[in-house]
N, CA, C and O atoms as a CHARMM CRD file, in Angstrom:
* protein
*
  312
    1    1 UNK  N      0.83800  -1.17000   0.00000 PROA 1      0.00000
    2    1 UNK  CA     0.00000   0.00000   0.00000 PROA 1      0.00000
    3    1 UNK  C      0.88600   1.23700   0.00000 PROA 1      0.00000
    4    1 UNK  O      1.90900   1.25000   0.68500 PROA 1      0.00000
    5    2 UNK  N      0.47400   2.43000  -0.85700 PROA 2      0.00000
    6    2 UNK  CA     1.12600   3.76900  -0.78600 PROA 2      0.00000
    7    2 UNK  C      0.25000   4.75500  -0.17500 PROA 2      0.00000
    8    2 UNK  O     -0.91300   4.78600  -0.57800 PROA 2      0.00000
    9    3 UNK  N      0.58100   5.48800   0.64600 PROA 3      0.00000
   10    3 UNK  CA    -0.24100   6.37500   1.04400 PROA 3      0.00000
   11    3 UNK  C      0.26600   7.93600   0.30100 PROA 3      0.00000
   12    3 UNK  O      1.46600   8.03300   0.04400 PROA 3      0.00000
   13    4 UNK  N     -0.52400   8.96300   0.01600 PROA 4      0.00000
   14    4 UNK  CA     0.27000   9.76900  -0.82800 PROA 4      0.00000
   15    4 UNK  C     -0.78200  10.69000  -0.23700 PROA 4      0.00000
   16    4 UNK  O     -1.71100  10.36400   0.50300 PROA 4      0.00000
   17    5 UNK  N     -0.34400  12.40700  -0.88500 PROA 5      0.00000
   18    5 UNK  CA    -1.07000  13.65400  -0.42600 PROA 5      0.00000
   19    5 UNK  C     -1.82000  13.54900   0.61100 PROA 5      0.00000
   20    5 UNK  O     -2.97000  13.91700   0.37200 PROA 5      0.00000
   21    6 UNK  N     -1.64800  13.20200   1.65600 PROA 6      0.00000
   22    6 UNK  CA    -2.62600  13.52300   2.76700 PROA 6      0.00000
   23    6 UNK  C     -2.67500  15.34100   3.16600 PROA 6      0.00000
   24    6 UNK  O     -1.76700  16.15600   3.32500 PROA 6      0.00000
   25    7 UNK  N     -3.95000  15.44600   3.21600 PROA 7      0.00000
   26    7 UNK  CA    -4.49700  17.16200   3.36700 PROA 7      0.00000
   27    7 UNK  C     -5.72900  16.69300   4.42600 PROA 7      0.00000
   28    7 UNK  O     -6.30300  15.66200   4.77600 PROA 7      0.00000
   29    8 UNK  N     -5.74600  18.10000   4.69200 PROA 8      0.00000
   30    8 UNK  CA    -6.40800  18.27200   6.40700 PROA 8      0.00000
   31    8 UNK  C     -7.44100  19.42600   5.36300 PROA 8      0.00000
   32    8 UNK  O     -6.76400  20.25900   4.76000 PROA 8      0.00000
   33    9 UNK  N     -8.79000  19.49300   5.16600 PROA 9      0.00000
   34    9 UNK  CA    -9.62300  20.92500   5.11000 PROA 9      0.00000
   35    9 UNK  C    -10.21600  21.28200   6.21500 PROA 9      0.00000
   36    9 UNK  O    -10.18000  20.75700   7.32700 PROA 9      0.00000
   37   10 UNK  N    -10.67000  22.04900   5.90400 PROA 10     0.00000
   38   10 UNK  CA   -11.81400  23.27400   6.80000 PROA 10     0.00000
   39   10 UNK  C    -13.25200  22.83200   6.12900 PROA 10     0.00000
   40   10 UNK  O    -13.35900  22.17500   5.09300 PROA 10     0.00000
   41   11 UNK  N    -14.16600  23.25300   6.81000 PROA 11     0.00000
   42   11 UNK  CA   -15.48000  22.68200   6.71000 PROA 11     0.00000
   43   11 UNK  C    -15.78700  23.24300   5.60600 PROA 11     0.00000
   44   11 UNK  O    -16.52200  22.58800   4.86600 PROA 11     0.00000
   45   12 UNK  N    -15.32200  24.64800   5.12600 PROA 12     0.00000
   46   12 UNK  CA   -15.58100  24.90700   3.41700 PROA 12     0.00000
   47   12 UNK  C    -15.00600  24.49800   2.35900 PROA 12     0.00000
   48   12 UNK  O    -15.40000  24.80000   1.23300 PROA 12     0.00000
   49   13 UNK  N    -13.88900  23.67600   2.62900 PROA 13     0.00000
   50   13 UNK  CA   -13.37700  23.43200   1.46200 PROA 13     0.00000
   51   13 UNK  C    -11.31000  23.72900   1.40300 PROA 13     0.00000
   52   13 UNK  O    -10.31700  23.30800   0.81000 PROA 13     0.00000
   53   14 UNK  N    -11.62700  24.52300   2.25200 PROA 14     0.00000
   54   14 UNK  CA    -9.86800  25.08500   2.25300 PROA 14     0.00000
   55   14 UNK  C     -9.07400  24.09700   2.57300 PROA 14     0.00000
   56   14 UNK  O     -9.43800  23.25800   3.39700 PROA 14     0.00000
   57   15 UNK  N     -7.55100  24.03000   1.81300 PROA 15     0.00000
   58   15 UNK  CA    -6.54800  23.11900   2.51000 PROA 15     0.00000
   59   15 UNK  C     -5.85700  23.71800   3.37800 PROA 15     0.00000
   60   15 UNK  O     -5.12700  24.68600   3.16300 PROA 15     0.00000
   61   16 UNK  N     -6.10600  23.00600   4.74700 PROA 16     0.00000
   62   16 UNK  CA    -5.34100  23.46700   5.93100 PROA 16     0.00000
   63   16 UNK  C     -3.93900  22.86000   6.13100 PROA 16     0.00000
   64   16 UNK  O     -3.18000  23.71400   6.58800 PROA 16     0.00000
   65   17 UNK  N     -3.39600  21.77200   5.95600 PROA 17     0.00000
   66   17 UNK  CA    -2.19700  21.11800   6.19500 PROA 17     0.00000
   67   17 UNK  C     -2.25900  20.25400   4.91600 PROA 17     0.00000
   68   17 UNK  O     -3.26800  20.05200   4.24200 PROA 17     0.00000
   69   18 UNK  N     -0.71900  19.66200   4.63800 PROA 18     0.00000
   70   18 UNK  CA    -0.84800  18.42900   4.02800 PROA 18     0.00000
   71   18 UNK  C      0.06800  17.90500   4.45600 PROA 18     0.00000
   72   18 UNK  O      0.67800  18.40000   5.40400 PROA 18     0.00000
   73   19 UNK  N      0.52900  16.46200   3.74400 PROA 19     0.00000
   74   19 UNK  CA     1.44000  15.56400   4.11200 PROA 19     0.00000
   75   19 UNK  C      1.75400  15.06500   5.78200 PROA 19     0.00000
   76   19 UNK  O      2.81600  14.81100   6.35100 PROA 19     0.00000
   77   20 UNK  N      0.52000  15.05600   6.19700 PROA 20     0.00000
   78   20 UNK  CA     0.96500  14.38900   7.46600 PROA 20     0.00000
   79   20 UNK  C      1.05600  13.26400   7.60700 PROA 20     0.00000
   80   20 UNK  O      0.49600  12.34300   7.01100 PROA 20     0.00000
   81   21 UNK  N      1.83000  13.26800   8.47500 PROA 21     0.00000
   82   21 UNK  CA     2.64400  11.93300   8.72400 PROA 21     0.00000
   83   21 UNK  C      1.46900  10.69400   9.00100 PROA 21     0.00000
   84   21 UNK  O      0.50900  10.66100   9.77000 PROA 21     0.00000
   85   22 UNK  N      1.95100   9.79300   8.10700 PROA 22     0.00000
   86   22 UNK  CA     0.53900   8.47500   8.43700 PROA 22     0.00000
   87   22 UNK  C      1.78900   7.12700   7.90800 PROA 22     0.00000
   88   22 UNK  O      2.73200   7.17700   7.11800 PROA 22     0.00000
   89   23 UNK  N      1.40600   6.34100   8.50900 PROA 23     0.00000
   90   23 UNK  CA     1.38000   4.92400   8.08400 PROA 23     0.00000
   91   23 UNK  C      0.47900   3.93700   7.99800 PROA 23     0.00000
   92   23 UNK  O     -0.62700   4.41700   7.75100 PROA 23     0.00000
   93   24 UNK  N      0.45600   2.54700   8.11000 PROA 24     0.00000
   94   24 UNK  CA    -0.04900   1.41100   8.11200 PROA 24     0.00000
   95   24 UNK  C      0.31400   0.35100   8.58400 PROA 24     0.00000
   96   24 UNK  O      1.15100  -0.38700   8.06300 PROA 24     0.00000
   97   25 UNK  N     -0.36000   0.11500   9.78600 PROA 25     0.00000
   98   25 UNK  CA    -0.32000  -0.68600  11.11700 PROA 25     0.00000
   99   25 UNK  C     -0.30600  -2.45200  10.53900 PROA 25     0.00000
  100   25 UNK  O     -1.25000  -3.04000  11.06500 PROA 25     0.00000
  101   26 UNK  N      0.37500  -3.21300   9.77800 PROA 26     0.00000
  102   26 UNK  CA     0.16700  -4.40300   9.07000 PROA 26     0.00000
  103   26 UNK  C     -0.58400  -5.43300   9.96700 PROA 26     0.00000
  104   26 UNK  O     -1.30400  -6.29600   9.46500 PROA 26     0.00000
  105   27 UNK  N     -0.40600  -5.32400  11.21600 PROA 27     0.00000
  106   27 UNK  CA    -1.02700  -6.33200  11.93800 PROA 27     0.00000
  107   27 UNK  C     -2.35200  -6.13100  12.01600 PROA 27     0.00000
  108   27 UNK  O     -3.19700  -7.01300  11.86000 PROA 27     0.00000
  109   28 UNK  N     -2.61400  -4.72700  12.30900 PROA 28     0.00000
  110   28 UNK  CA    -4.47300  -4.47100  12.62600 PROA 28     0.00000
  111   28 UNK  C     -5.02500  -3.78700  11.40000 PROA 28     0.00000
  112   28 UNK  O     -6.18400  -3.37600  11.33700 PROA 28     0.00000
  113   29 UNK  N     -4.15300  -3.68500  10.44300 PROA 29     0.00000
  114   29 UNK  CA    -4.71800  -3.54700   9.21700 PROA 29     0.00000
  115   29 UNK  C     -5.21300  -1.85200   9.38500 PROA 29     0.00000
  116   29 UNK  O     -6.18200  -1.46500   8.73200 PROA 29     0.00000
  117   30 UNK  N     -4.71100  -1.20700  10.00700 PROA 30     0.00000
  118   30 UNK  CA    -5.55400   0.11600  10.23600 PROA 30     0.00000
  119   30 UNK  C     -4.43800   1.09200   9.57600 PROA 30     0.00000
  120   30 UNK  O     -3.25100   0.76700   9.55700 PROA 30     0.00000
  121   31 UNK  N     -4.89400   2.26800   9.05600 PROA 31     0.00000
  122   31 UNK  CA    -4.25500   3.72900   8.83700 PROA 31     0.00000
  123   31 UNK  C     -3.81500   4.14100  10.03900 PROA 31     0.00000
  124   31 UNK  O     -4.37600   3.63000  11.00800 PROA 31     0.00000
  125   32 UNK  N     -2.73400   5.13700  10.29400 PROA 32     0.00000
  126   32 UNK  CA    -2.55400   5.75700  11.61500 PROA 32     0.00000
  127   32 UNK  C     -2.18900   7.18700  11.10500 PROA 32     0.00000
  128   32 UNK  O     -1.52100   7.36000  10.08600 PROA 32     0.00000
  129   33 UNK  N     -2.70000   8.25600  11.92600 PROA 33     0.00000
  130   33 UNK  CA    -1.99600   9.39000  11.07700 PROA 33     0.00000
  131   33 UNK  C     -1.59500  10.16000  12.62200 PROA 33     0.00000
  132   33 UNK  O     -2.12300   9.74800  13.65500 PROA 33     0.00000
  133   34 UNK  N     -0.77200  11.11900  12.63300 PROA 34     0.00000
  134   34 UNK  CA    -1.20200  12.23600  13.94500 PROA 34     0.00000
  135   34 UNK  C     -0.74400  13.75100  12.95000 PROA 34     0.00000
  136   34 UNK  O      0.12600  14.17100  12.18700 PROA 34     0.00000
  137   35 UNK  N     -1.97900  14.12700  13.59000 PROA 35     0.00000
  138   35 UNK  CA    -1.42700  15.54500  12.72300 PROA 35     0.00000
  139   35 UNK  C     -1.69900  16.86400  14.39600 PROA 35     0.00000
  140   35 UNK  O     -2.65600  16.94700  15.16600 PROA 35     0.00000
  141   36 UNK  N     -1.04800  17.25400  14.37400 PROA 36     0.00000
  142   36 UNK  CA    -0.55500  17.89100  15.64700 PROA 36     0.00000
  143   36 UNK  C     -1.24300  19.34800  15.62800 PROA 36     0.00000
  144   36 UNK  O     -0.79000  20.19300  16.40100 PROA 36     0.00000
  145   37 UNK  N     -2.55500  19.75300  14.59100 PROA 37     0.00000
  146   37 UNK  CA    -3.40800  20.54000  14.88100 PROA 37     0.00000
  147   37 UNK  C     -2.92300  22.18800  14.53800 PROA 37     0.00000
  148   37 UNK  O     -3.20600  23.22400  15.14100 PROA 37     0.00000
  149   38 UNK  N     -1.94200  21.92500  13.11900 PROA 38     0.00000
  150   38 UNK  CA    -1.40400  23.20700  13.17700 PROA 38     0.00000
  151   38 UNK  C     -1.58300  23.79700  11.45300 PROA 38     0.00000
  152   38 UNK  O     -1.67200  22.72400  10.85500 PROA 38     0.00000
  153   39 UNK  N     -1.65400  24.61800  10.66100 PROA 39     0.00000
  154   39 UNK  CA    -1.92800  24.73000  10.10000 PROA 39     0.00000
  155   39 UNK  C     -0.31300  24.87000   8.75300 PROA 39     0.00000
  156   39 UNK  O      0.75100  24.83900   9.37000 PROA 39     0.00000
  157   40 UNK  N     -0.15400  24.98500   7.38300 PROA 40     0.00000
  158   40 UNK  CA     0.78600  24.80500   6.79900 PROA 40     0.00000
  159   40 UNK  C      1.96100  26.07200   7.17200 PROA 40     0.00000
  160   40 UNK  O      3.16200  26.09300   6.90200 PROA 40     0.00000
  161   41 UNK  N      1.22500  26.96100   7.79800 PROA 41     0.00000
  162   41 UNK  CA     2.32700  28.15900   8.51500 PROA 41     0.00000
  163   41 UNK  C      2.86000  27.89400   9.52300 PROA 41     0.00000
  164   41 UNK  O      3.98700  28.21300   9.90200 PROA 41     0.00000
  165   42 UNK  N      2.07200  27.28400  10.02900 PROA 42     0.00000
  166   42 UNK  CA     2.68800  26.10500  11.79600 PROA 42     0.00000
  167   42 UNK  C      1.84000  27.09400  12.93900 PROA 42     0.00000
  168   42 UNK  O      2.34700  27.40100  14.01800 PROA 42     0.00000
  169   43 UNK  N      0.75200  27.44100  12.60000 PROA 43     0.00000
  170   43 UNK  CA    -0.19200  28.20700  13.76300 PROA 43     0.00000
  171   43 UNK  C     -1.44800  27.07900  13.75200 PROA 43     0.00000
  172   43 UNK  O     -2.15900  26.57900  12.88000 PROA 43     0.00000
  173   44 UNK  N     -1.35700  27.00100  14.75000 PROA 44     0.00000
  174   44 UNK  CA    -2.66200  26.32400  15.19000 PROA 44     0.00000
  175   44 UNK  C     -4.12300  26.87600  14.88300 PROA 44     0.00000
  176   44 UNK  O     -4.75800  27.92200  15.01600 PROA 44     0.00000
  177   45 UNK  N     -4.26600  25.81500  14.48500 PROA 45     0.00000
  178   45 UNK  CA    -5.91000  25.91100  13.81700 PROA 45     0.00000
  179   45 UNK  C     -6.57000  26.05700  15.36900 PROA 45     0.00000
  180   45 UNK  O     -6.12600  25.69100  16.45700 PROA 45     0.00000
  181   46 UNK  N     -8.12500  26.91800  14.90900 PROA 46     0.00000
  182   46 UNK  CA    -9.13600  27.09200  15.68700 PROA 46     0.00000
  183   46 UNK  C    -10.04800  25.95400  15.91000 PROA 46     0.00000
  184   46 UNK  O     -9.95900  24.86300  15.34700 PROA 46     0.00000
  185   47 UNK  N    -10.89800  26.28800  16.74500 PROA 47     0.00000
  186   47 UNK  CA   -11.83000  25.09800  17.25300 PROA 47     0.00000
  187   47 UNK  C    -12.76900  24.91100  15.98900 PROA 47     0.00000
  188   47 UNK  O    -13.13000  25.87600  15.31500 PROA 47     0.00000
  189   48 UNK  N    -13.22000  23.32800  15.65500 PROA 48     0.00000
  190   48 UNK  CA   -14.39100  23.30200  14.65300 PROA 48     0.00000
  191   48 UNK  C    -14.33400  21.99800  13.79800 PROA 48     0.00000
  192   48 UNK  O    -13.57400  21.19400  14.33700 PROA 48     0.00000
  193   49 UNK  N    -14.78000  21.61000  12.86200 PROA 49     0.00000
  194   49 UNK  CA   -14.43700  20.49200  12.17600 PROA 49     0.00000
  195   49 UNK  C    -14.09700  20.50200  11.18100 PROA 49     0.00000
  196   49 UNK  O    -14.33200  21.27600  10.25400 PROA 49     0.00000
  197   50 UNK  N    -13.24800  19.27000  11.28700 PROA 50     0.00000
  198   50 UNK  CA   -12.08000  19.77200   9.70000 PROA 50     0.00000
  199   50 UNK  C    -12.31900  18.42000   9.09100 PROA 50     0.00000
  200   50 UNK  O    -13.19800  17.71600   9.58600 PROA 50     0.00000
  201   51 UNK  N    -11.46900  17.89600   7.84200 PROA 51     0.00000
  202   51 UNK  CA   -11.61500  16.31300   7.62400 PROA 51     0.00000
  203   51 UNK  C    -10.40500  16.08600   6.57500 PROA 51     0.00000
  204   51 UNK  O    -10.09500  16.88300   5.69000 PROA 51     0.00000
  205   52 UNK  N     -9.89800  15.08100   6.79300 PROA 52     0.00000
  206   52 UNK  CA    -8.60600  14.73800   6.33400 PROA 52     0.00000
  207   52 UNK  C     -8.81900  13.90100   5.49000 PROA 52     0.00000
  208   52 UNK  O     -9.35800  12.87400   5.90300 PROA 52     0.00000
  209   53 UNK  N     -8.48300  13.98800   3.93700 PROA 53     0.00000
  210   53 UNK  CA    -8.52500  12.93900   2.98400 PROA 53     0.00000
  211   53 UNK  C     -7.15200  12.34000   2.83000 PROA 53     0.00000
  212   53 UNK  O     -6.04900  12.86100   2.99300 PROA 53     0.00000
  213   54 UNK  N     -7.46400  11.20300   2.50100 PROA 54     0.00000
  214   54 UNK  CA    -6.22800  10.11300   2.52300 PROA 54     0.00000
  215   54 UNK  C     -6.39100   9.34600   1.51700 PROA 54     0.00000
  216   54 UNK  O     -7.06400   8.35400   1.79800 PROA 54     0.00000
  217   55 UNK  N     -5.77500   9.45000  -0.38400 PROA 55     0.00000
  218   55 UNK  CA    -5.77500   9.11400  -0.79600 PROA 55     0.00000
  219   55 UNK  C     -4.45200   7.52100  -0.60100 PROA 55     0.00000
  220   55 UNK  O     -3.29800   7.60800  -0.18300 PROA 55     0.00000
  221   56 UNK  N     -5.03100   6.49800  -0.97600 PROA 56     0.00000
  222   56 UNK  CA    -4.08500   5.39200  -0.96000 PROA 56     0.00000
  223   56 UNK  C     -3.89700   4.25900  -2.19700 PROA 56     0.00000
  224   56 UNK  O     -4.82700   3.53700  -2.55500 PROA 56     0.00000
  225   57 UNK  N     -2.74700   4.22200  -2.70600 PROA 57     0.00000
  226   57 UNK  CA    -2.79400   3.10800  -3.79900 PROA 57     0.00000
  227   57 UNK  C     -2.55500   1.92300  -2.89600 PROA 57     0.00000
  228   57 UNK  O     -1.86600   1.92000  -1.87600 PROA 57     0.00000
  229   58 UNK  N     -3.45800   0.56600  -3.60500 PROA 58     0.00000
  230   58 UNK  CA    -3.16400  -1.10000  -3.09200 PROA 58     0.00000
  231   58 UNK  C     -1.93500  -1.43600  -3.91700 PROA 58     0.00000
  232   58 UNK  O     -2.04300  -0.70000  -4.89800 PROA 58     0.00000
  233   59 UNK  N     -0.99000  -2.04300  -4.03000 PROA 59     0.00000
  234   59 UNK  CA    -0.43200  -2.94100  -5.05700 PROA 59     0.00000
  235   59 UNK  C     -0.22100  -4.38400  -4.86500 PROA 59     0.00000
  236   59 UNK  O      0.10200  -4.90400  -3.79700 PROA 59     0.00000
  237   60 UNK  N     -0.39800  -4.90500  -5.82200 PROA 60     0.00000
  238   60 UNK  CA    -0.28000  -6.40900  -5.79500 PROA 60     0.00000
  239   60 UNK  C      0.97100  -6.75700  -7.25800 PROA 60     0.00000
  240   60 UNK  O      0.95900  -6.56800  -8.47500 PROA 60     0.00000
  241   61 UNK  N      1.91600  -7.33600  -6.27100 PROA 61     0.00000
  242   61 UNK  CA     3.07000  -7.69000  -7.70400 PROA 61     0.00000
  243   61 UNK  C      3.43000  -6.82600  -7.96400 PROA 61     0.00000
  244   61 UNK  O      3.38100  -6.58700  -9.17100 PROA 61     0.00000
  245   62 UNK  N      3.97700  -5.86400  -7.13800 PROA 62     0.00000
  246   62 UNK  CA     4.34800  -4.16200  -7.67200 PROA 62     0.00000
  247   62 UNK  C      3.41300  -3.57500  -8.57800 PROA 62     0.00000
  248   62 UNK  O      3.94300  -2.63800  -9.17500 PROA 62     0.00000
  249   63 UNK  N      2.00200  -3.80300  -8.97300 PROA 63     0.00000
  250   63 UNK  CA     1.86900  -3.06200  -9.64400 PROA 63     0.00000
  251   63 UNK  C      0.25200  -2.50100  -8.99900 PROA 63     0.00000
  252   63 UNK  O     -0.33700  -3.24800  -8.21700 PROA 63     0.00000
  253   64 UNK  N     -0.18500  -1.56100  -9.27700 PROA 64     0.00000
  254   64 UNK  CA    -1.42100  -0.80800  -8.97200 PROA 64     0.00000
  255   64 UNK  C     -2.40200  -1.60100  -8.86900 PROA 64     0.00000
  256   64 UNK  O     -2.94800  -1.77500  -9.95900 PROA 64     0.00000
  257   65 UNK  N     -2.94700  -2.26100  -7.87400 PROA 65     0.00000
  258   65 UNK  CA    -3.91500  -3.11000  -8.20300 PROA 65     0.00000
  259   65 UNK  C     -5.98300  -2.44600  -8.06000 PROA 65     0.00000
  260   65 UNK  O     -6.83600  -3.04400  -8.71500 PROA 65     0.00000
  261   66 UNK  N     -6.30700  -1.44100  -7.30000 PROA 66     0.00000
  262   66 UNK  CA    -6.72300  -0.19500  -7.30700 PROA 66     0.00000
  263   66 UNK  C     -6.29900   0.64800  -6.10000 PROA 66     0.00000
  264   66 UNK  O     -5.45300   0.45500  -5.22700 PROA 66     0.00000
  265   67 UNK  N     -7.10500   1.58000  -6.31900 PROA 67     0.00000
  266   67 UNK  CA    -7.03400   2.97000  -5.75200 PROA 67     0.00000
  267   67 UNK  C     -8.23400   3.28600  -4.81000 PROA 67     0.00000
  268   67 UNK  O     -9.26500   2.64600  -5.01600 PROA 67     0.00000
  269   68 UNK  N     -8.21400   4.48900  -3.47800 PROA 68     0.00000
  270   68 UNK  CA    -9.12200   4.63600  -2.89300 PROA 68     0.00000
  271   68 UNK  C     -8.84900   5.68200  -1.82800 PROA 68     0.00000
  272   68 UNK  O     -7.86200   5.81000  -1.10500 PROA 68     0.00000
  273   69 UNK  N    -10.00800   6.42700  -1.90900 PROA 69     0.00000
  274   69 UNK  CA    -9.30700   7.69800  -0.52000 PROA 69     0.00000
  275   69 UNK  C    -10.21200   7.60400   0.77500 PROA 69     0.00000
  276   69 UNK  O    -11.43000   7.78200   0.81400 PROA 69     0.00000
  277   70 UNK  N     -9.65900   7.39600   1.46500 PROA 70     0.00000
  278   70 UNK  CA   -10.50500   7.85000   2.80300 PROA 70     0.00000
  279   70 UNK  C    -10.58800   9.14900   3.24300 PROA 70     0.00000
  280   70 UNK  O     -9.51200   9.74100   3.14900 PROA 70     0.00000
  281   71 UNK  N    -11.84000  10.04000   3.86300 PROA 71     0.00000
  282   71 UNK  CA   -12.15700  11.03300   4.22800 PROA 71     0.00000
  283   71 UNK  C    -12.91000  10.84400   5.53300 PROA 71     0.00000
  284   71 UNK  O    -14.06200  10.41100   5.54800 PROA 71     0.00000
  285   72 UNK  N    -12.13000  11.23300   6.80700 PROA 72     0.00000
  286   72 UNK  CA   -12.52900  10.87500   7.93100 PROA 72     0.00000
  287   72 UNK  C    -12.36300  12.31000   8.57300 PROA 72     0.00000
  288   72 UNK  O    -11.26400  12.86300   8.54400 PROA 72     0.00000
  289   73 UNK  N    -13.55900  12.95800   9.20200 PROA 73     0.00000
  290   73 UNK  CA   -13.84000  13.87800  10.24900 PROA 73     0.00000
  291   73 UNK  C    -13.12100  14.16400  11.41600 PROA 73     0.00000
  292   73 UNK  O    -13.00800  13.18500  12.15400 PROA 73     0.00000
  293   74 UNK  N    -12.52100  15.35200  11.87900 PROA 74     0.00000
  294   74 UNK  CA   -11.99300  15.25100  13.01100 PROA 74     0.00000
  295   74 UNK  C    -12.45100  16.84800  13.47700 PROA 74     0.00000
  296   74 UNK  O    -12.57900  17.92200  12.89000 PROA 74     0.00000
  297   75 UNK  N    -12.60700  16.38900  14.78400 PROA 75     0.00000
  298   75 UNK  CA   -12.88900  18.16000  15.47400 PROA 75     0.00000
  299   75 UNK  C    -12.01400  18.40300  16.15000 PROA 75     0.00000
  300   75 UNK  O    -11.10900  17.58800  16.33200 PROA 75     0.00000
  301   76 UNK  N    -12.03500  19.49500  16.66700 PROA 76     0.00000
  302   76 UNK  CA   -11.25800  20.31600  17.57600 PROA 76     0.00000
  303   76 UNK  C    -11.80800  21.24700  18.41700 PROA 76     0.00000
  304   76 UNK  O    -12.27200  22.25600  17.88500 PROA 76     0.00000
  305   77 UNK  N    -11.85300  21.15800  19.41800 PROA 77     0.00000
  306   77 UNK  CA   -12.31200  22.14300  20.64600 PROA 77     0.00000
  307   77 UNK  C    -11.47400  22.53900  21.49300 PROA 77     0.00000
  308   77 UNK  O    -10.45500  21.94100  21.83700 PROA 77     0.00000
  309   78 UNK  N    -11.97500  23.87100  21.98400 PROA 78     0.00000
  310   78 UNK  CA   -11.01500  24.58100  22.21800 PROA 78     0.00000
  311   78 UNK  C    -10.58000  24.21400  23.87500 PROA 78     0.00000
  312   78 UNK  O     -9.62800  24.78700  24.40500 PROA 78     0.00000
């Protein structure tokens, strides 16, 4: 699996961060990401909900076997 462009938006649409740091847990089969709540200037984002897409390629035999993004919700309070 490749994980690639990970971006953080704002509830309208804006890109707040990208490339945060994520892997893939092989044993529990899960994504892991931590993104430390700061924005691409390095100021911390405000309280509210944001959502992080996580595009990921599968491969099988080195080669692309498909494609798929996850978009999972995260809030923040202050």
């Amino acid at each position: 699996m490749c994980i690639r462009d990970r971006h953080i938006f704002d509830a309208v649409g804006n890109e707040i961060a990208r490339n945060i740091p994520m892997g893939y847990h092989e044993k529990t089969k899960q994504l892991i990401g931590l993104w430390n709540g700061r924005n691409t200037l390095g100021r911390i984002v405000g309280p509210g909900g944001y959502a992080a897409v996580i595009p990921v390629e599968f491969k099988f035999n080195g080669k692309v076997s498909h494609r798929a993004t996850f978009t999972r919700t995260i809030g923040i309070r202050e």
